[in-house]
C-alpha positions, 0 to 999 in steps of 0.5 A, spaced: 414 831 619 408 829 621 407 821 622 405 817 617 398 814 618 396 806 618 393 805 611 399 805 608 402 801 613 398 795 611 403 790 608 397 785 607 394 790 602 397 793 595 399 799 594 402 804 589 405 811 589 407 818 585 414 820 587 415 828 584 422 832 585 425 837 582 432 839 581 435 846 580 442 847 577 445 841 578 446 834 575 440 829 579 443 822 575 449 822 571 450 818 565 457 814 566 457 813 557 456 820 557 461 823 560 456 823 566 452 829 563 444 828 565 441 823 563 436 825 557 431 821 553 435 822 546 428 821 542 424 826 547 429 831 551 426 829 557 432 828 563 432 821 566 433 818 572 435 810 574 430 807 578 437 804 581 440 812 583 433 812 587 434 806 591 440 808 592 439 814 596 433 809 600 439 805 602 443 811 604 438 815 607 435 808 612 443 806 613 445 813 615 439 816 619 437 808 622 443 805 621 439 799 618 444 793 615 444 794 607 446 788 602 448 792 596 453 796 599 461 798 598 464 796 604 464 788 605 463 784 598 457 781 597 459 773 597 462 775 603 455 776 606 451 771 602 458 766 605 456 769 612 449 766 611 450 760 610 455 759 615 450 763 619 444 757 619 451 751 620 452 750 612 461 750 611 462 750 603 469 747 601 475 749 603 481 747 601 488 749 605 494 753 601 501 750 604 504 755 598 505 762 598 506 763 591 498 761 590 496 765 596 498 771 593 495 770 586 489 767 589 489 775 593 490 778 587 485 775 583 479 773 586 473 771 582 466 769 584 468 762 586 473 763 589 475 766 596 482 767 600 480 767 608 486 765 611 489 759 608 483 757 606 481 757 599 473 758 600 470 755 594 463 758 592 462 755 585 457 750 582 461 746 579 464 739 582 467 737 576 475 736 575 476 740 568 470 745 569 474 748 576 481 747 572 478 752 567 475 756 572 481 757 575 486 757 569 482 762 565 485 767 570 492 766 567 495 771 563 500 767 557 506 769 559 506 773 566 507 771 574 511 764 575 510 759 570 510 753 575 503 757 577 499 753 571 501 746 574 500 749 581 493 751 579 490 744 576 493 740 582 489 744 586 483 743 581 483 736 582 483 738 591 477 741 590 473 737 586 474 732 590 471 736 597 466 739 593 463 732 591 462 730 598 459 738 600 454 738 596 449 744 598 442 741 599 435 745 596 433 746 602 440 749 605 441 754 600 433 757 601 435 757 609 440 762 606 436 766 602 431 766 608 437 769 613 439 774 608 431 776 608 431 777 614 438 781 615 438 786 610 433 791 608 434 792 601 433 784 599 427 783 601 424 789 600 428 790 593 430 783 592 436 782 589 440 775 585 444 771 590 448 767 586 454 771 584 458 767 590 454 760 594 448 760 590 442 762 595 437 762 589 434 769 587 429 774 591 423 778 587 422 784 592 415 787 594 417 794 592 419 796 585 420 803 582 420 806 575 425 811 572 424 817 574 422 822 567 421 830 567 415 833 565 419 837 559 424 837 555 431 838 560 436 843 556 443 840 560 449 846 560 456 844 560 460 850 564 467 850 564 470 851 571 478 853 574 480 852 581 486 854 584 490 848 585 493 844 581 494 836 582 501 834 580 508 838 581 509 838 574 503 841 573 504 847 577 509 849 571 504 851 567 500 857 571 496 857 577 490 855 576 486 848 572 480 848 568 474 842 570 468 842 567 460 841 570 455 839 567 447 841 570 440 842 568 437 848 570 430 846 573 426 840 571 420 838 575 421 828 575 416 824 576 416 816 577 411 811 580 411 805 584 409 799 586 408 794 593 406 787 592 403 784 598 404 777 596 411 777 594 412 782 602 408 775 605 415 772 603 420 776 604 417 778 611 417 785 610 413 788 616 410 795 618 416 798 620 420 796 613 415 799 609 414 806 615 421 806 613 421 806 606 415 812 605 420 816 611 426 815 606 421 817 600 419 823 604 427 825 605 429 823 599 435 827 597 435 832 605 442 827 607 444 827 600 446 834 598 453 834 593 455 840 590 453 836 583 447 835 585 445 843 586 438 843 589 435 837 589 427 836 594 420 832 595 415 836 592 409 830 592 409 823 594 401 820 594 399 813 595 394 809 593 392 805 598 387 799 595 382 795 600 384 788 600 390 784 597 388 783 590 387 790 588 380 794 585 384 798 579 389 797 574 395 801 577 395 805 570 388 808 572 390 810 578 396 814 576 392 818 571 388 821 576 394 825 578 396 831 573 403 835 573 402 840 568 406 848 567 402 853 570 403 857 563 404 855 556 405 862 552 411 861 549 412 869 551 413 866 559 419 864 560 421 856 562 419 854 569 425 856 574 422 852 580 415 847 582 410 853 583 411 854 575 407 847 576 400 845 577 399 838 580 392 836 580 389 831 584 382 828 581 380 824 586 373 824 584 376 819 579 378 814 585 374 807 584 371 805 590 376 800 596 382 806 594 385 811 599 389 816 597 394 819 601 398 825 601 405 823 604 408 830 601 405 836 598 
């Protein structure tokens, strides 16, 4: 692809863009409450999708094709990582060894946010360094009438072990910002998206400099649900019962999305993003769903990311002003022409001669 020019390289300035892709027949975001039909606007018919199933596929697109460290992810749990940090800048939280087998193994079992089995240490994560507060933390756990009735007894004696470590470990303020610092500068998605740091060692919270809305389609989406059959069966006792199975498969024909964007230069000043951080995110934009292919999704592409690029930190224009200069509409409306069945049934009409003075606009696709 071509290269991506300096003006939206600038993180000292702000910016914001219109993504538009389109979907043809596929599912582009299931809904989990839905039985993963397309996510629709129940009011409006229009199909919907996340903005975190849009900076999902950045994370992907960046960690597969650049191999660039990722915070939201599903190989290691995030304590662990924001753990990692705190020991990183020579911060150990409390700990406390386990001598009892019995223990070791429920805590394996049911780790919680607080707590963490490393070894025969337990690691404690948690705010509290109250008694009581730890031993109900602990207890809550418990299902009445299951595993080692001795486990209770056990599990407040620890309580009172780790409070007591706890009490002499306190985390200073300006510890867990070093923390925070060190997640900014290890992992992509933090400083660029934020995230909340506080599910294990609190490391406070991070605002990234780069949100994205919902993506909406440009018409009402008529979702189809088409009942499949493959010719494998998944249990021996199923194989009694013929050859085949029936699935089902729920996709949108076409539908032409679009979603806007923002980039903060002043919160990017404070999570540290670079040029190359924000290089990085027009290139995921601008191949967005090219690694991403599932049978699922059927055809999924592009078709237009434009950028408004303002001359100074503030801004010279309401963000809203500038997204109404772009223009998505079918190209024909007769009720006689059939639907749109692909992007050039589309007319995208840019009027620059609307743009404030101190704006660039910058074609990244289409």
């Amino acid at each position: 692809m071509n290269k991506i020019p300096e003006t939206v390289l600038d993180t000292g300035k702000r910016h914001e863009f219109v993504l538009l892709f389109d979907v043809k027949e596929g599912n582009p975001n299931g809904d989990p409450d839905a039985a993963n039909f397309p996510r629709i606007d129940p009011e409006t018919g229009h199909g919907i999708v996340t903005d975190v199933a849009l900076k999902r596929k950045i994370r992907d697109y960046l960690a597969m094709t650049r191999g660039t460290p990722i915070f939201i992810e599903s190989r290691v749990a995030l304590n662990t990582k924001i753990l990692r940090a705190f020991r990183e800048g020579g911060v150990e939280p409390p700990q406390v060894e386990l001598d009892d087998e019995d223990v070791i193994e429920w805590f394996e079992q049911h780790e919680g946010d607080d707590f963490a089995i490393d070894g025969k240490m337990l690691v404690y994560s948690g705010e509290a360094t109250k008694e009581a507060d730890i031993r109900d933390n602990l207890l809550e756990f418990l299902e009445d009438g299951n595993g080692d009735p001795s486990l209770p007894t056990k599990l407040r004696t620890l309580a009172k072990r780790i409070a007591a470590v706890a009490k002499r470990q306190r985390i200073s303020t300006k510890q867990r910002d070093a923390a925070r610092d060190q997640l900014c500068r290890t992992y992509y998605d933090i400083r660029m998206f934020g995230a909340v740091l506080q599910t294990g060692l609190n490391a406070g919270q991070v605002r990234g400099p780069a949100q994205i809305t919902f993506a909406r389609s440009m018409d009402p989406i008529f979702p189809v649900e088409r009942a499949l059959t493959r010719q494998a069966r998944t249990t021996t006792a199923r194989m009694k019962t013929g050859s085949t199975e029936f699935g089902r498969k729920s996709t949108v024909a076409y539908g032409v999305y679009r979603a806007h964007g923002f980039f903060n230069p002043y919160l990017a000043e404070k999570t540290g993003v670079g040029s190359d951080d924000l290089e990085a995110l027009w290139d995921a934009l601008r191949n967005l769903f090219e690694f991403d292919r599932s049978a699922s999704r059927g055809e999924m592409g592009v078709c237009g990311l434009y950028v408004f690029s303002h001359d100074s930190k503030l801004g010279v224009a309401p963000a809203r002003d500038l997204f109404a200069t772009i223009g998505v509409d079918p190209v024909q409306t007769s009720a006689d022409v059939p639907p749109p069945r692909k992007f050039a049934d589309y007319s995208v009409v840019v009027d620059e001669s609307d743009l404030p003075a101190g704006i660039t606009l910058t074609r990244l696709v289409g």
